[in-house]
TIGU-236080 format. One record per residue: x, y, z of N, C-alpha, C, O in turn. Coordinates in steps of 0.05 Angstrom, whole numbers, plus 5000, padded with zeros to 4 digits. Layout:
BEGIN
XYZXYZXYZXYZ;...
% end
This chain:
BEGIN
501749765000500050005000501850255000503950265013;500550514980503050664981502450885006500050915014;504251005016505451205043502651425041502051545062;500951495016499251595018496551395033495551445055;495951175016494150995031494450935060492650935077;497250885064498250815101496851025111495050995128;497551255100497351465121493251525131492251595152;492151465110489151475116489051355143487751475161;490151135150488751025172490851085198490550935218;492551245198492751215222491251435248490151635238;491151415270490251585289489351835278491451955270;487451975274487852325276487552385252486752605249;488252225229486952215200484952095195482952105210;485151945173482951835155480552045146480252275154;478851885125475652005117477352265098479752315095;474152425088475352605065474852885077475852955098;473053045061471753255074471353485052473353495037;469353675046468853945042468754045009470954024999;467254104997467654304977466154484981466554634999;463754524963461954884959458854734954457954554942;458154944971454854794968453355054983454755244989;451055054988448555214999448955135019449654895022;448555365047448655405072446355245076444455395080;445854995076442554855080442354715111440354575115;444154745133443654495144442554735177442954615197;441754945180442155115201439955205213439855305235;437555155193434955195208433655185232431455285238;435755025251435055035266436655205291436255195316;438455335278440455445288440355755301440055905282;440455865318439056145329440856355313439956555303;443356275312444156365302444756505276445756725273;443756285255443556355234440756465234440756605214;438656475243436456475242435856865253434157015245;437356905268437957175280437957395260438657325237;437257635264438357815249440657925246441758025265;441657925227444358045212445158265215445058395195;446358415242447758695242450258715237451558515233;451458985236453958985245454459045265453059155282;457158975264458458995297461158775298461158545289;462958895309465358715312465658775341466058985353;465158465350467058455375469158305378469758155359;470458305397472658135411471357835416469057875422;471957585415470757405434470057485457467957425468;471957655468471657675496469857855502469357835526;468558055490467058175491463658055487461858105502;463657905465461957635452461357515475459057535483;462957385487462657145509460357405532458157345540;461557635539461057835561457957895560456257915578;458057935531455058035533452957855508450957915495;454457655509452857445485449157435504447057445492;449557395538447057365540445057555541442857465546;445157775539443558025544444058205520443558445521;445058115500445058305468443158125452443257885449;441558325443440058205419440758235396439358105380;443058395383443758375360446058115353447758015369;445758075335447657875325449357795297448657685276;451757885305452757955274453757565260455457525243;452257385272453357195250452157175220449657185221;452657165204451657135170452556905159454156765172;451756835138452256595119454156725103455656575090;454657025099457057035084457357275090455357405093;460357395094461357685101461757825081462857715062;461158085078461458295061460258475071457958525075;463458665079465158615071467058315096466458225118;469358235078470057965089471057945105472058175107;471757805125472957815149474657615155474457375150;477357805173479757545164480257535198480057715215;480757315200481757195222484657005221485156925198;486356935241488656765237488756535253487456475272;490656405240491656175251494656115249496356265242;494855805259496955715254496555345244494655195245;499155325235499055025222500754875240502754995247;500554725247502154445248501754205224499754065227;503554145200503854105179504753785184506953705189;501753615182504653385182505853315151505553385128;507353125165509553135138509252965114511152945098;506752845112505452615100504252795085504352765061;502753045095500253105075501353275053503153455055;499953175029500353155002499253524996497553625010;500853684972499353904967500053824932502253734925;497653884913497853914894497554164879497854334896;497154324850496654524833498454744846497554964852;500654674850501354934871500955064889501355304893;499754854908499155014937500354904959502354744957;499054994983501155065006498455015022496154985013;499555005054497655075072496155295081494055315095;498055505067497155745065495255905048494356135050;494855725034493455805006493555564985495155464969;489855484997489655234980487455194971486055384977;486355004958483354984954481755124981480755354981;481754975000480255045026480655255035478455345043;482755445039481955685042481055835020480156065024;481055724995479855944976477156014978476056234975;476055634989473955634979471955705011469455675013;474055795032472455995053472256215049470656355062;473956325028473356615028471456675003470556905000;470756464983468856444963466756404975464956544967;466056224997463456085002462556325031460356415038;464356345039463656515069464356835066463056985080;466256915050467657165050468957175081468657335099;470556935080472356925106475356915096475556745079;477357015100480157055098481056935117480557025139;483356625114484556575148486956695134487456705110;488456765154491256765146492756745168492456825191;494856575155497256425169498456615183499556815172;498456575213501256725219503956605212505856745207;503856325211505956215212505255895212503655795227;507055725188506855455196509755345190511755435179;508755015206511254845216510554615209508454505216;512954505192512354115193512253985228513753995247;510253915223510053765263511253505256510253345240;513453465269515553275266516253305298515953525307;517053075316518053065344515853275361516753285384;513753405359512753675372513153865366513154015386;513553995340514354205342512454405336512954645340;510154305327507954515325507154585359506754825362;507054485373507154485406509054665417508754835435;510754605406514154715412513954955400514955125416;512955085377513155355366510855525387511455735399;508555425386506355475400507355505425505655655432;508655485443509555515468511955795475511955985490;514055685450515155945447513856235439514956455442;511456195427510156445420508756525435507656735431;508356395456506756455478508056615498507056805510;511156505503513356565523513856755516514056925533;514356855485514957095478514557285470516157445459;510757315477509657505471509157635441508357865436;509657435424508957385392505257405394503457335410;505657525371502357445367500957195368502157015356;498857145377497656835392495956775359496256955343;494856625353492856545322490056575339489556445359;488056795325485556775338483956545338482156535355;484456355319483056075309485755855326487556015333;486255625331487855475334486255175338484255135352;487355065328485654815336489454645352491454775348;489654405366491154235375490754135382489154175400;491753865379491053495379492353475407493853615421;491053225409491653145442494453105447495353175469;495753025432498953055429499853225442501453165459;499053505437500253705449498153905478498154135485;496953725485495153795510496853905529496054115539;498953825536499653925556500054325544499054505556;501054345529500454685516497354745516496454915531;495454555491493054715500492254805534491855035540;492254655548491454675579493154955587491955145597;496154965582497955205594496355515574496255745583;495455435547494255665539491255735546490455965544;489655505554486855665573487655735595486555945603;489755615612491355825625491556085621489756225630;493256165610494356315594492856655600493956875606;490356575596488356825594487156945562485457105554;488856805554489356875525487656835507487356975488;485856555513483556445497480956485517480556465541;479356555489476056565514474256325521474456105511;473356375529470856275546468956205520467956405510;468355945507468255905486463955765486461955755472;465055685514461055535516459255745503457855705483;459456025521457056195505457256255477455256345464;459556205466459156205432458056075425456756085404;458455875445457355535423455155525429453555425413;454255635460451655515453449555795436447255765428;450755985435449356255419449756125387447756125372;451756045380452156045347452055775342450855745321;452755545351452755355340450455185327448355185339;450555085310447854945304446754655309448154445309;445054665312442654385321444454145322444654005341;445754115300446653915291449453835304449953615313;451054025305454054105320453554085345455353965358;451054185363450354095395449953835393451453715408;448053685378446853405385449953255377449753035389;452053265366453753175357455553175383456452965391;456053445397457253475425454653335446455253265469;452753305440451253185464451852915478451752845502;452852755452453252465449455452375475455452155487;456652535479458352535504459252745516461452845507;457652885540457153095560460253055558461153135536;462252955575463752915589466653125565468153255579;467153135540468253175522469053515528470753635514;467453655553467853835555470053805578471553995581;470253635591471253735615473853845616474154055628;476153705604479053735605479153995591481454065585;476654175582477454395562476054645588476354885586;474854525610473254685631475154805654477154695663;474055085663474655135692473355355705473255585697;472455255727470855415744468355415733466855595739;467455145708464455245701464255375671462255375656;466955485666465755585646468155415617470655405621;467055315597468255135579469755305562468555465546;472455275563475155425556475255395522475255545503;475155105527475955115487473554915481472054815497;473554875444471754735434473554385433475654315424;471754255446472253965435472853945410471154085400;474753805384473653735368473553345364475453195364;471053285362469553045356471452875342472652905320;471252655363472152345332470152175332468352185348;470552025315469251695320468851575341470951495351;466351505358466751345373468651065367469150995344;469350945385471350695379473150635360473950425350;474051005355475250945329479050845341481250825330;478750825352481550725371480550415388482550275391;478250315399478850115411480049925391480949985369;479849635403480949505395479749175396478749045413;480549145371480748725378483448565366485648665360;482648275364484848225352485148125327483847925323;486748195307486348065278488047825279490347875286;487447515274488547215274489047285240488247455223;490947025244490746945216488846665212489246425217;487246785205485246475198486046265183485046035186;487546305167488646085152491045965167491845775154;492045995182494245825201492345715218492245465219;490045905236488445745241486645445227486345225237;486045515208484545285192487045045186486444805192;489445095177490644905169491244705202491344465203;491444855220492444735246489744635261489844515283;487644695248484744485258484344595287483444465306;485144855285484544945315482245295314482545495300;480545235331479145485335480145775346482245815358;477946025341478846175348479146225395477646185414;481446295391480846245425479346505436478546715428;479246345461476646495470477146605503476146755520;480146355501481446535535483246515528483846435506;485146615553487546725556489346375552491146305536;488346265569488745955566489045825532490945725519;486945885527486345835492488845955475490145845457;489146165484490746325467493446205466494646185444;494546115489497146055492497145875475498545935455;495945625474495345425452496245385431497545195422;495245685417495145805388497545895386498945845366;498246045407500346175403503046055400504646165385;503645785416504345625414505345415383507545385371;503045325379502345245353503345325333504845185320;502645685325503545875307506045835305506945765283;507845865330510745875330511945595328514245545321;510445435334512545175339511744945324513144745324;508544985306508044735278506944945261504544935256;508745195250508445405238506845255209508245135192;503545305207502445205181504345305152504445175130;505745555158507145585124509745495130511445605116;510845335147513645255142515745415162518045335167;514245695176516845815183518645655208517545485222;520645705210521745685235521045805255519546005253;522245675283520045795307521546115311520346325316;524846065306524746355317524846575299525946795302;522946465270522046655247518546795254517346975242;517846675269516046715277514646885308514646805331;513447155291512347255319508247105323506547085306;508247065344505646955355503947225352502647295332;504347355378503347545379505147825374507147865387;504247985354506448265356504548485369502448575359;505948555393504948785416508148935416510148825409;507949245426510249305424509349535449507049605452;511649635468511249845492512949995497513950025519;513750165469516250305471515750435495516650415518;513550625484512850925509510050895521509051065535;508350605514505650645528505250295530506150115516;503650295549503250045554499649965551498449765556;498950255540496050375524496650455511498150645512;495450305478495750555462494150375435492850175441;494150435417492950355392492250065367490249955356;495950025370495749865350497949675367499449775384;497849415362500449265383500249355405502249395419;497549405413497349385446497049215460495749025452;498149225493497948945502497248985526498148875545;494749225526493749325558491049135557490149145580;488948945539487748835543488748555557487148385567;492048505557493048345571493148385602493048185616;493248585613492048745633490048655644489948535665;487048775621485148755628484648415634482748385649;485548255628485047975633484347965656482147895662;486848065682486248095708485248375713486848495728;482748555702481648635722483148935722482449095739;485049005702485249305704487149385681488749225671;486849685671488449775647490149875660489849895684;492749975642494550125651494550435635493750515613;495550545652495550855644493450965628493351015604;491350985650488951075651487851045673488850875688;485351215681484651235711481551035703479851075685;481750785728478450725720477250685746478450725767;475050615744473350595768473950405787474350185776;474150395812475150195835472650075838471150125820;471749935856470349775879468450015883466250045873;470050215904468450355921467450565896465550685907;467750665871466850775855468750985859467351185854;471351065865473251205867474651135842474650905833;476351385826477851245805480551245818481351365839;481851075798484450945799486850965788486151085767;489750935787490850935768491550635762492450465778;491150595739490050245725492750105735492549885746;495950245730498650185737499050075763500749905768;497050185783498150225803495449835819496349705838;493549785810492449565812493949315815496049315802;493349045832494448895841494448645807495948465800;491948785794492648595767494448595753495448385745;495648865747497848945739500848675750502748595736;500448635767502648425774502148185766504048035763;499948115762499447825743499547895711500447705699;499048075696499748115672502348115665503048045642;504648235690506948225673507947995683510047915672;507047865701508447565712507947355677509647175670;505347425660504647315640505647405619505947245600;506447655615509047785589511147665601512647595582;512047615621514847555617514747345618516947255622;512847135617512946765614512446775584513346565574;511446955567510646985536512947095529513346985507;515147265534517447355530519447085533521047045515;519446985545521346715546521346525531523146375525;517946535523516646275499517246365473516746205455;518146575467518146725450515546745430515546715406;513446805446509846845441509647195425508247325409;512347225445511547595434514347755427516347655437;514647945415517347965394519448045421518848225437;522147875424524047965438525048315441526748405457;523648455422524848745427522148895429521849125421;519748705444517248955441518349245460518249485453;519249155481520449475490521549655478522049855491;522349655446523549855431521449835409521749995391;519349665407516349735388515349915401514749925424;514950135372511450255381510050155359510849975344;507850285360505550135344506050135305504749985291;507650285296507650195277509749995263509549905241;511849945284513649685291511649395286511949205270;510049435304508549215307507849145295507248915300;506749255257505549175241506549075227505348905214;509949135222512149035211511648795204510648745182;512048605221511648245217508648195215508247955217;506848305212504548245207504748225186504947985178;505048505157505648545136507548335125507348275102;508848255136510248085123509647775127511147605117;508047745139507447445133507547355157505547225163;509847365182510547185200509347275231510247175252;508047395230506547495256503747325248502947285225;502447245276499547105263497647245291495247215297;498647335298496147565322497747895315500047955308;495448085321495848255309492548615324490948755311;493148585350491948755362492048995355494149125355;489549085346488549345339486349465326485349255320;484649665316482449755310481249575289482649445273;478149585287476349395268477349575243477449365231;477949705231478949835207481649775201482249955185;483949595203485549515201486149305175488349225167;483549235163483148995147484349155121485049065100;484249405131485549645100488249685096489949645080;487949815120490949875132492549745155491749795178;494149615154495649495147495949305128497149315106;494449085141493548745137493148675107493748455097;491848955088491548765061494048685042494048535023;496348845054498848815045500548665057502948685053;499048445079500648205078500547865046501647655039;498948005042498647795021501047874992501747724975;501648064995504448094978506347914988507747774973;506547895018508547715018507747405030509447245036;505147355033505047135033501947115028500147205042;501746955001499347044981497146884996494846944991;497846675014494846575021493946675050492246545063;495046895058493947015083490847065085489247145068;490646995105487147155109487547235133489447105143;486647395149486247505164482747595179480947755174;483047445195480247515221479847695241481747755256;477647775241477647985271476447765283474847625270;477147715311476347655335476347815358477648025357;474447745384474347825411476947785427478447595429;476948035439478448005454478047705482475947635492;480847585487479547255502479847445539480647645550;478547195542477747265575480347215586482047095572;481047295616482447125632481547065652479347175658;483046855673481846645691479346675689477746535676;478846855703476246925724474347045700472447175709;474447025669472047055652472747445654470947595647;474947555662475147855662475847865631477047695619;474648135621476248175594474948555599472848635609;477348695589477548975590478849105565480648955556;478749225558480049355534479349675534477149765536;481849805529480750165536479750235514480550125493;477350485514475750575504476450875488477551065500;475750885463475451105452474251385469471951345477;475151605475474951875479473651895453474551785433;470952065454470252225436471152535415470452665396;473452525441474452815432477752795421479152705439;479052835403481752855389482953095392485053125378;482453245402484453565413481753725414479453635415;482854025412481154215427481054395396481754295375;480354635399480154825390480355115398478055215400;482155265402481555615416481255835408483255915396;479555965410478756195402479756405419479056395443;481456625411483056795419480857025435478757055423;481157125451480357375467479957575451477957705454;481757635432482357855420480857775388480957955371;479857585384478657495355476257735353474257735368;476757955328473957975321472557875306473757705293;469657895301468157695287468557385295469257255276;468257235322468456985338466256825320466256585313;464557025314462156795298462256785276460156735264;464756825262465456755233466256485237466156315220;467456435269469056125254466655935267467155695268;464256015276462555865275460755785255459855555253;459956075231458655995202460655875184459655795163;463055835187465055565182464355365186463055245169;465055245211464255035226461954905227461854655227;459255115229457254945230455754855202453554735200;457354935184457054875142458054605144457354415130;460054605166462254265149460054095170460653865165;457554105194457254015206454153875189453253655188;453654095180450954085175450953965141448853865132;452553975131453153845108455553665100455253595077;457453595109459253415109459053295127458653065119;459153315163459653095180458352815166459652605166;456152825157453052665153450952685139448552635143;452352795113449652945095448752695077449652475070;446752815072443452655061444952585027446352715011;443752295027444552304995444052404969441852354959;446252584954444152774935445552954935446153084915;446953024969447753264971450253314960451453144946;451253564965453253744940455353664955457453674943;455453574982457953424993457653185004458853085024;455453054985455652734989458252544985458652324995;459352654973461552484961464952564984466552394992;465052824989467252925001467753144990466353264973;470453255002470853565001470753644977469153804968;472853524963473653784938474853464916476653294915;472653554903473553314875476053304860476853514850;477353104857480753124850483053164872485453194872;481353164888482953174913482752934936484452764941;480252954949479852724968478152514956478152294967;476652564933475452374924475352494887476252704878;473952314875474252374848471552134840471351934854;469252234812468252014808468851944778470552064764;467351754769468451534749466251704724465351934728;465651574701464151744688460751584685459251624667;460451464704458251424707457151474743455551354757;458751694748458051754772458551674797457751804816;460251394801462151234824463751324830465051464815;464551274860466951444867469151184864468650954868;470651274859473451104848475251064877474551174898;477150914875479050854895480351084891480851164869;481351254922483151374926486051394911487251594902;486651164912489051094895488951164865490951154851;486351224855486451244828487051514818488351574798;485651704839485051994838487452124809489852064811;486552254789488852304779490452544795489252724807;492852514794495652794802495252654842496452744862;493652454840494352314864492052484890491152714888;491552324908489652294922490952484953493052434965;489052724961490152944981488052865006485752785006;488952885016488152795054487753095055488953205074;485753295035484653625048482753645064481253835063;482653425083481053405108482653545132481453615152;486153575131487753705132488253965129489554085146;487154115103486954415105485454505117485354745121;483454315130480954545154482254595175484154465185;480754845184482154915214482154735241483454745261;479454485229479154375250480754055244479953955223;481953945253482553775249480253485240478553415256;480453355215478453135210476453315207474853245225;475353515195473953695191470853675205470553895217;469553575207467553545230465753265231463953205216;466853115253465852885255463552785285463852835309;461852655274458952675297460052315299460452175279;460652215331461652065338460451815328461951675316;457451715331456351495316456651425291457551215282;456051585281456451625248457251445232455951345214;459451395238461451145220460650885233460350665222;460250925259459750595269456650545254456150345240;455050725257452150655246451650605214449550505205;454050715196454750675160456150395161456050275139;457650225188458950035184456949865192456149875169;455749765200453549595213450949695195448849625205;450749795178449049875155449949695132448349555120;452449715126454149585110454849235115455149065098;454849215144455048965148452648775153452648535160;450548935149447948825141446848675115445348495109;447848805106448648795072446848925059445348835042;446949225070446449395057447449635026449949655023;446549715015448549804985449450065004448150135024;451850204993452250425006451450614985451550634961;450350785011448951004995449951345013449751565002;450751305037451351595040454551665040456151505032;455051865046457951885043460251735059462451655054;458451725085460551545100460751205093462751065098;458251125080458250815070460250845045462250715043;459550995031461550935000464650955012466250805001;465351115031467551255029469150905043471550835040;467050775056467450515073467350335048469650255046;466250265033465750105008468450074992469549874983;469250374991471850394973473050454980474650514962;474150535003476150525012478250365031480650325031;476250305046476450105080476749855066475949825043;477849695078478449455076476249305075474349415086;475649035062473248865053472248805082469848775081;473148785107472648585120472548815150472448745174;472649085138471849215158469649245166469649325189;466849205156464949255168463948955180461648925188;465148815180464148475209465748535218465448405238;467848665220470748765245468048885273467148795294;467849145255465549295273464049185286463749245309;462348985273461248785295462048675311460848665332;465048525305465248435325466848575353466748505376;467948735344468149015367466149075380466349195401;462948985367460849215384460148965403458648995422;461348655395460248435404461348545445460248545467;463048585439465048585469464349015482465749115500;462449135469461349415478461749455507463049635515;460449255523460949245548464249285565465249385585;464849135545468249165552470249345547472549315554;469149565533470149735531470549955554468749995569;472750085556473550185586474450525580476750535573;473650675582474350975562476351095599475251055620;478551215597479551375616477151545628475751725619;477351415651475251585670475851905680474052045690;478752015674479452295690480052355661481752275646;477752565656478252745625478153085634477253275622;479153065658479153465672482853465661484353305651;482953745670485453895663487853755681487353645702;489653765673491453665688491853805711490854025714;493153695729492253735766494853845770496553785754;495354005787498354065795500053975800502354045794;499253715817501853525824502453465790504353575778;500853305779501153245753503553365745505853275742;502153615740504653745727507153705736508853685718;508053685760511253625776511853425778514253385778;509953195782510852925786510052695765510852465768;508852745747507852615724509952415710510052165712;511652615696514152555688515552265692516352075679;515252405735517652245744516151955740517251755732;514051975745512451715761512751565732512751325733;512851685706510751575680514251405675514451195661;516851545689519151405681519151125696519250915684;519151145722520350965737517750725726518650515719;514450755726513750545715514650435694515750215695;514350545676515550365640518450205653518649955652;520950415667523150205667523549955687525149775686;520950025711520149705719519349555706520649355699;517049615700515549445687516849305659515849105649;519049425647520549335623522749055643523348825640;522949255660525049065676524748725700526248575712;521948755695520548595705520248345682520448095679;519448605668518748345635520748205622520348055603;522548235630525948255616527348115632529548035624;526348065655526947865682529747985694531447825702;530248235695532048355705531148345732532448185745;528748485749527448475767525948285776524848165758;525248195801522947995806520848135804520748385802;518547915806516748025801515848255828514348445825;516448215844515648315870517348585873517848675895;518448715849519048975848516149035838515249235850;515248975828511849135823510549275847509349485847;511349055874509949235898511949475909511449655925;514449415893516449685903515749865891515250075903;515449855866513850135847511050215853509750385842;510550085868506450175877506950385903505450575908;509650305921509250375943511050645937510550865947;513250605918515250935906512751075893512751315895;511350995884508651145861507351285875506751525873;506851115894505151305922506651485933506051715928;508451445945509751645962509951895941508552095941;511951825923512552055898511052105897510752005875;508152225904506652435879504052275873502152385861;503852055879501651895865499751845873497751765860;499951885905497351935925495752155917493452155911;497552335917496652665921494952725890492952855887;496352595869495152555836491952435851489752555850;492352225861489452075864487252255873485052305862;488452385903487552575911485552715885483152665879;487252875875486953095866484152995842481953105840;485352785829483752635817480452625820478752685804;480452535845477252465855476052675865473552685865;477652895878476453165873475053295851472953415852;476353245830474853225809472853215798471153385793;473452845792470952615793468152705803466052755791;469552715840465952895855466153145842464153235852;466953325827465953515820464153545804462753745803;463953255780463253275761461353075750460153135730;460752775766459652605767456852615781455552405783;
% end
């Protein structure tokens, strides 16, 4: 698959987005529905007297136009064609065509190691001009949080709930909670912006055909699994050698949660995740690390590390390590999202042509426990500057891509995706063609919006995949875009992800980071990984696990909990 196709599926990408159409989706919107004055305010002025002014300067289009700024973080994957830039591309043309809105760049950066975070911090420190628009991915949270700090960004709820439309609230309704880490003192600092539900959990993809040749089923416990795993490596159905062979590929460079080659549902076997806060006994949350299951999971990585069940260097895998030996033939387990059947997986059959590949449930352990962490609804924030005039320009933005792209009706002028020749293209009888075909090559300008993934209502895709896996024809934009693009075998993936719903476990503490946090985070997030590596690695006994529970505590980790469930009751 080529570096453009990879890149659709990982985290924080995928899907298309946006061209030019009629302001149709707002009727129900106060905002648009309001009368049209002038008047420029500040946000901060907006936010002050949004509840007791009756005039309202939002419009469906400015004239004269109104420019507001931003900034980029550029990743280094996304494609620009006809001569453009981030600065000036289809998508901003076609805001200042469709809206009479002007963004302009203060400044952009390839985000490589953080550095869109990293510039954004220095411009803060140094009293540089701030971008009245900014959107930033969770990546770089620890900056969004220091800039609602800051003073710098407003108070964003009364916009949203004055300008936003019907459709963009019921879309934020789907999960209350999406506000909180953006909240303080009550009043909601930045805008969430929306992903996929479950577009991050996880199951596991087998190879079914090692299964079938070895006359053995899919397993169904932790017990079962070993079996298989076993088997795979040691009466390898294509011939390999055992120590050509990975069983399972999980990898923990920097998380022992995380996406793809994760191995925190190994965790969940006994009864708790790691690095994430979940609910105890007494209904108090937790840190998942710091749980007594935690010591039977790694007592079971490091008996799977010896069998050689799981790759001798997962401590220097991250998740796209892990896919390595999948792709190539010699891995036969393969943990990660029901959309995977695309990306990665269909390009193991290049190198070993009779692969098939299965989604299965995650297997139980002993005690019938099975846990797996849960999709956040929200993928970074959004801020709107103090100093922004016209605040409700970037809402007759926003609530266009909501009301007509998140989910639009079939027919519509952005049924298909953003901008034709770009994220999608159709055939000459009206089909949309594979990405890969696009001529001058296929653009991820879901990317040029300000908002990251340009606006997505969390159900959405799960309810086009389970439409599809009904055996339904696809007919709206999110089914076709699944039809032809997604892998064949993504939509029974989805099912069988929704089979284990219950088991899904979403981080229970989504407030701002806590103070200790900030000072002791660090330390605590080091000394776990290099036990826990060192435990797995049989450097340590196992019974350094209760020495790191009891340093976790002392350091900083009480007082985190503390701080934690203060919270929690604040907000529950």
């Amino acid at each position: 698959m080529s570096a453009m196709k990879r890149k659709r599926w990982l985290p924080l990408l995928c899907m298309s987005m946006l061209l030019a159409g009629s302001l149709a989706g707002c009727s129900g919107n106060n905002a648009a529905n309001s009368k049209d004055t002038a008047g420029d305010k500040t946000a901060g002025e907006a936010t002050a007297n949004t509840a007791s002014n009756s005039e309202n300067a939002y419009k469906d289009k400015y004239d004269p136009e109104v420019t507001f700024t931003t900034a980029w973080g550029v990743d280094p994957e996304l494609k620009f064609k006809n001569g453009e830039s981030i600065e000036n591309n289809v998508a901003t043309k076609w805001a200042k065509e469709k809206f009479g809105i002007n963004i302009k760049s203060l400044w952009s950066i390839t985000d490589t190691n953080g550095a869109f975070g990293t510039k954004l911090r220095l411009s803060m420190s140094s009293g540089q001009d701030m971008p009245d628009v900014v959107t930033i991915g969770t990546a770089d949270n620890t900056i969004a949080q220091d800039l609602i700090d800051s003073g710098m960004y407003a108070d964003v709820g009364t916009l949203f709930d004055k300008y936003a439309s019907d459709t963009w609230k019921e879309a934020m309704a789907q999960d209350p909670n999406v506000w909180n880490q953006y909240s303080r003192d009550g009043k909601r600092m930045g805008l969430p912006v929306l992903d996929y539900a479950y577009n991050h959990d996880y199951i596991l993809w087998i190879r079914q055909d090692w299964l079938d040749k070895l006359n053995m089923q899919a397993p169904k416990t932790i017990d079962e699994l070993e079996k298989v795993m076993d088997a795979f490596k040691n009466q390898n159905p294509d011939g390999l050698a055992p120590d050509k062979v990975t069983p399972l590929s999980i990898g923990f460079k920097t998380t022992m949660n995380t996406w793809m080659g994760d191995p925190s549902w190994i965790f969940g076997a006994y009864g708790t995740l790691p690095q994430q806060w979940n609910l105890d006994a007494d209904g108090k949350l937790e840190y998942g690390s710091v749980n007594a299951g935690m010591k039977q999971g790694l007592e079971k990585l490091k008996e799977w590390l010896a069998k050689g069940y799981i790759p001798q260097e997962a401590a220097l895998w991250d998740e796209n390590k892990t896919a390595e030996p999948a792709v190539a033939g010699t891995a036969g387990i393969l943990p990660g999202p029901y959309w995977m059947s695309g990306w990665p997986l269909q390009d193991t059959v290049k190198n070993s042509p009779d692969a098939v590949w299965a989604p299965i449930e995650i297997p139980a352990g002993p005690d019938g426990k099975v846990m797996r962490h849960g999709t956040q609804f929200t993928n970074g924030v959004t801020l709107i500057s103090t100093k922004m005039k016209n605040p409700e320009a970037f809402f007759t933005y926003q609530n266009y891509l909501f009301d007509n792209f998140a989910n639009p009706t079939p027919g519509s002028e952005l049924d298909n995706g953003l901008f034709a020749g770009y994220d999608y293209e159709l055939d000459a009888n009206g089909k949309m063609i594979e990405n890969d075909k696009i001529a001058g090559g296929y653009v991820n300008s879901v990317r040029y919006m300000l908002v990251r993934d340009g606006a997505r209502i969390p159900d959405a895709q799960m309810k086009a995949l389970l439409n599809l896996a009904d055996g339904a024809e696809p007919t709206t934009r999110l089914e076709k875009d699944v039809a032809v693009n997604y892998g064949k075998d993504t939509p029974a993936a989805a099912k069988v992800l929704l089979a284990q719903e219950d088991k899904s476990f979403k981080n229970m503490f989504t407030g701002p980071t806590t103070e200790t946090m900030k000072s002791k985070m660090d330390y605590l997030n080091k000394i776990e990984n290099q036990t826990f590596n060192e435990i797995i690695y049989g450097n340590k006994p196992l019974d350094a696990f209760d020495s790191f529970v009891a340093t976790w505590k002392s350091g900083g980790g009480d007082q985190i909990t503390n701080e934690v469930n203060e919270w929690y009751d604040s907000v529950k």
